[in-house]
N, C-alpha and C positions, 0 to 999 in steps of 0.2 A: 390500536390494533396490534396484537400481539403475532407472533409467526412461530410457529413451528420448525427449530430445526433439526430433529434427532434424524430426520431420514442422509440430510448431509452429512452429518456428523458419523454415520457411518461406517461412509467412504470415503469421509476427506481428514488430513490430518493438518493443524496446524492454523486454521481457520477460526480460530474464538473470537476476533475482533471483529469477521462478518456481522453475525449478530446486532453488538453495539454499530455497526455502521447503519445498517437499517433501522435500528430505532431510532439513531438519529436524523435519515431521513425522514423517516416517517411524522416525527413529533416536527417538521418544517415542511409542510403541505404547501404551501403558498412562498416560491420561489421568489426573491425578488425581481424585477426587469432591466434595473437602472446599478450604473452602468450597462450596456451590450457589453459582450464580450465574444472571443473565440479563442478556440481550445485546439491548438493543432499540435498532431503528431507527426515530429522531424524524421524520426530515426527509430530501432526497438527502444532505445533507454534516453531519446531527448524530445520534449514539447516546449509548446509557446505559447503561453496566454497573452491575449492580446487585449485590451477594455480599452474602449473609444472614454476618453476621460476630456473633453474638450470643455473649455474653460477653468481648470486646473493646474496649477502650475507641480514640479515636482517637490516641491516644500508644502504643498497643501495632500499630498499622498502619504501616507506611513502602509508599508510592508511589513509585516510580523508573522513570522514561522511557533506556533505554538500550542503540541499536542499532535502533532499529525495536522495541522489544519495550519492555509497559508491565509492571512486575513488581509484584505488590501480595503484599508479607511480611507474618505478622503473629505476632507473640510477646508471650506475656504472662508477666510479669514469674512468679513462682513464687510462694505466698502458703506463708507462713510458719506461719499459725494453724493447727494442728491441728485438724482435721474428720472428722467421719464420716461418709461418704458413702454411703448406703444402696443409690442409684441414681445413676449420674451419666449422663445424656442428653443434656446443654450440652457439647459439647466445646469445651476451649479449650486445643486441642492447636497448635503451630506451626505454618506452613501460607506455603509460597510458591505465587504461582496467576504464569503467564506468558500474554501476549496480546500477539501478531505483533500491530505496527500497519502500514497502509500506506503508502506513503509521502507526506508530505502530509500527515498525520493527528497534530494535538497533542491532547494532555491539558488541559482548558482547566480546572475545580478538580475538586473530590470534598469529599462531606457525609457525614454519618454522622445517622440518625435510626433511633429503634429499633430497633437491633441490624443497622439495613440499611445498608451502604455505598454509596452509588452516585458513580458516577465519569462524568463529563461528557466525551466525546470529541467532537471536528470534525475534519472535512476541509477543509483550505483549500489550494482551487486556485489555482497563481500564474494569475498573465495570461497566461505564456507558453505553457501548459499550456492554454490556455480554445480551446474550438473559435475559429476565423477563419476568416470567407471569404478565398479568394485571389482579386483580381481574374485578368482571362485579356486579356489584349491580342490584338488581330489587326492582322496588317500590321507588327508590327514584330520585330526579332529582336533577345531579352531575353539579354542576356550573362549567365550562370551563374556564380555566386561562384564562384572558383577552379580555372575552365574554362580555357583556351586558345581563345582566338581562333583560327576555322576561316580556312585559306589563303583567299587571295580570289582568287577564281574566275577566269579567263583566258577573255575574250571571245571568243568564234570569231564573226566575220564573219560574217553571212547569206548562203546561198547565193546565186549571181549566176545569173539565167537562162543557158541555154548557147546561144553564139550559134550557131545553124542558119542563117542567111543567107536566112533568111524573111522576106518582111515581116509586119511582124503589124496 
C-alpha cells in the first residue's frame, strides 16, 4: 500500500524520513508477540524499555544500535542434558525484537534483573536543533546568505513646480 504524501509535505519542513518509516511499517503487518515488552516515558528526552526476557541469561542477549534501529537478539545456547518436560511454559525460544529510534536518540546502557531486561534510551538535542529566538532589526536592510545584492535604485528628481507666471 502506497501513501500519499504531498499534502504534508507542504507544510512540513524537514520530514523526508517520514515516508520511509511507514513503508517500513507497513511492509511488517504482523508484529511479533514474544518477547512482552514496555516502552515507558521517564522524562521529555529519557524512556525505558523493558522485555520480560525469562530464562535468558545476559550472555544469551546481544544489543545492536544500527541505522536508526535498536535490535535486541536473544539465543540460548541448546542444553545438552536430557529432560523431561512435562509442561514447558518458560520459553526460551530465539527471538529478534526491532525498535525504529529517532533521530537524536542513543542507547545509553541496559540491566538485566529478574528475568526483566530493561534498556536505558535518551534523546539528545544538538544546540543547533534547540529552539532560538531570531532577533528582528528595523531600519536596516539584512543582506541574505547567498542572495544577490538588489540593483541600486536610480534617483528621479523631485518634481519642480510648473512655472505658470504667477506670482505666488
Amino acid at each position: 500500500m502506497a501513501y500519499d504524501f504531498a499534502p504534508l509535505f507542504r507544510s512540513a519542513i524537514g520530514f523526508d524520513r517520514l515516508a520511509q518509516l511507514v513503508d517500513t511499517a507497513a511492509q511488517n503487518p504482523v508484529s511479533p508477540s514474544y518477547p512482552p515488552y514496555n516502552i515507558e516515558k521517564l522524562s521529555d528526552a529519557r524512556y525505558a524499555l523493558t522485555m520480560a526476557v525469562a530464562g535468558f541469561g545476559p550472555d544469551d542477549i546481544e544489543l545492536t544500535v544500527q541505522d536508526n534501529t535498536l535490535i535486541v537478539a536473544g539465543r540460548v545456547a541448546e542444553n545438552t542434558q536430557e529432560r523431561e518436560m512435562l509442561h514447558r511454559g518458560i520459553a526460551t525460544r530465539a527471538f529478534e525484537r526491532r525498535f525504529v529510534l529517532a533521530d537524536h536518540v542513543v542507547v545509553e546502557k541496559a540491566d538485566m534483573t529478574n528475568g526483566l531486561l530493561r534498556i536505558a534510551v535518551r534523546q539528545i538535542v544538538p544546540e543547533a536543533l534547540k529552539p532560538r529566538r531570531i532577533p528582528i532589526s528595523s531600519g536596516q536592510v539584512v543582506a541574505m546568505e547567498g542572495a544577490q545584492p538588489a540593483p541600486a535604485s536610480v534617483a528621479t528628481p523631485a518634481p519642480q513646480p510648473a512655472a505658470c507666471g504667477c506670482a505666488a
